[in-house]
C-alpha positions in Angstrom: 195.1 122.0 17.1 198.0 123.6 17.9 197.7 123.2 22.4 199.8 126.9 22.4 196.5 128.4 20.7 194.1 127.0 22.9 195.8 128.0 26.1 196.3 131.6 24.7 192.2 131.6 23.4 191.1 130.7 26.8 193.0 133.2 28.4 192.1 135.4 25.8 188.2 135.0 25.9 188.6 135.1 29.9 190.3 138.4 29.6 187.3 139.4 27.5 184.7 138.4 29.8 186.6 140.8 32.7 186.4 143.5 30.2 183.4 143.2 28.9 181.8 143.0 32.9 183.6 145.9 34.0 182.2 148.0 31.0 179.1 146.7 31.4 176.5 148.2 33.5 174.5 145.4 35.9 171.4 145.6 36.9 170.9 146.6 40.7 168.9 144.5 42.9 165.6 146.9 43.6 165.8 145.5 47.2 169.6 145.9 47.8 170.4 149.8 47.3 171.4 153.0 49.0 169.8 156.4 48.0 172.4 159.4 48.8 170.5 162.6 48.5 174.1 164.3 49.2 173.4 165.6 52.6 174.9 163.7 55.4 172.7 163.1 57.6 169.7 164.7 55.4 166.4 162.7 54.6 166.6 160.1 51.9 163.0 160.1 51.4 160.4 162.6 51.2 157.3 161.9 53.2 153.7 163.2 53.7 152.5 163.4 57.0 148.5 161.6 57.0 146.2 162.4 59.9 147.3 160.1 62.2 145.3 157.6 64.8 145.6 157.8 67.8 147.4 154.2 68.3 149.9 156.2 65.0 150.2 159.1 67.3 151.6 157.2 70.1 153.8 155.4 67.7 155.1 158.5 66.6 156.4 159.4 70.0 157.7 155.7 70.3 159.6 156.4 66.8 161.2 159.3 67.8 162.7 158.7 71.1 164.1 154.9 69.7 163.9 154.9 66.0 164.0 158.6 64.2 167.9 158.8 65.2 169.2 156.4 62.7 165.6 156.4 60.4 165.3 160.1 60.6 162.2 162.0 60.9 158.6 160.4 60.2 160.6 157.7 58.9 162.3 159.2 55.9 165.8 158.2 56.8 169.3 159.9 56.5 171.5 160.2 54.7 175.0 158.0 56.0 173.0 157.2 58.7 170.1 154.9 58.3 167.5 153.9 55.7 164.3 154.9 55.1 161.2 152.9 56.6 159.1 155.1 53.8 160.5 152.6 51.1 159.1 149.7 48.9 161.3 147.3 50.4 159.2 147.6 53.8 156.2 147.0 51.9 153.9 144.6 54.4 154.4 142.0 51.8 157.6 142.2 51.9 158.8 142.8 55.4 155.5 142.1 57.9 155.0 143.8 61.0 156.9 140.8 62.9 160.2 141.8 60.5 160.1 144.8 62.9 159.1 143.5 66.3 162.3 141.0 65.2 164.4 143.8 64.2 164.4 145.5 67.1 164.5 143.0 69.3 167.6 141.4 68.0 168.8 143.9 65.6 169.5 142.6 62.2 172.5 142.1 59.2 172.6 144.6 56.4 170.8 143.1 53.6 169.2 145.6 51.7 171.3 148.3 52.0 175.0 149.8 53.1 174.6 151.7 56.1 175.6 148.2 58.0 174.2 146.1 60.6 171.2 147.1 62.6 172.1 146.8 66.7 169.1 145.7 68.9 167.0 148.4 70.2 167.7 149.0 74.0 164.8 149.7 76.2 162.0 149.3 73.9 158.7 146.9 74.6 156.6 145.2 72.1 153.5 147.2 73.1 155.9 150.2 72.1 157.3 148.3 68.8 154.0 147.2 68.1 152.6 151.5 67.8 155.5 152.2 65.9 154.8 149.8 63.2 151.3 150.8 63.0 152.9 154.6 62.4 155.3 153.3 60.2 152.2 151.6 57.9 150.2 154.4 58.4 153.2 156.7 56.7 153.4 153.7 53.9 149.6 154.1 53.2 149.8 157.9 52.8 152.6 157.4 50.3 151.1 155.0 48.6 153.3 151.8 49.8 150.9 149.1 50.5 
């Protein structure tokens, strides 16, 4: 075999490959995406509000003074911003209650989606991290993330 027509079907089948991967639409990760809904800075997730406990309720407070300005409201995230807590990727089996103690304590990389790295929460307690995932899982529960 002529060693011109090798080098030249090599090339040739490796220029195929490129092509045929850049036409070729891959399958996305389910736990490594980013949901636009087209408003900066608008929810990413729409959530129902359950009767809280009371333990939620205190949560809730917790949320909003150190979590709701990057997750947005009752967890639903925003938009450019911050992701939504509301999501199957925070499913308990997935990410435990100690993923979130963790998270805040020491912040964490971007892994499952592109708004970037998480910074440490400043001035937050475990007894206050520890309401705020129970509100989190009680918004899961009510919309049917278990």
């Amino acid at each position: 075999m002529n060693p011109k027509y090798f080098v030249a079907g090599f090339f040739g089948l490796g220029l195929l490959a490129l092509i045929s991967t850049a036409f070729t639409q891959k399958e996305q990760n389910p736990h490594s995406v980013q949901t636009t809904s087209g408003d900066i800075g608008g929810p990413l997730a729409s959530v129902s509000i359950p009767e809280l406990s009371s333990s939620a309720k205190s949560g809730k407070i917790a949320f909003e003074a150190k979590c709701a300005t990057c997750h947005g409201a009752n967890a639903a995230g925003k938009d450019g911003v911050g992701p939504p807590l509301v999501h199957k990727i925070y499913e308990p089996n997935h990410h435990g209650d100690n993923a979130f103690l963790l998270a805040a304590r020491n912040g964490v990389r971007s892994h499952h989606w592109r708004f970037g790295n998480m910074a440490p929460v400043k001035n937050v307690t475990d007894e206050q991290i520890a309401s705020i995932v129970v509100y989190v899982r009680e918004l899961q529960r009510a919309n049917g993330i278990r």
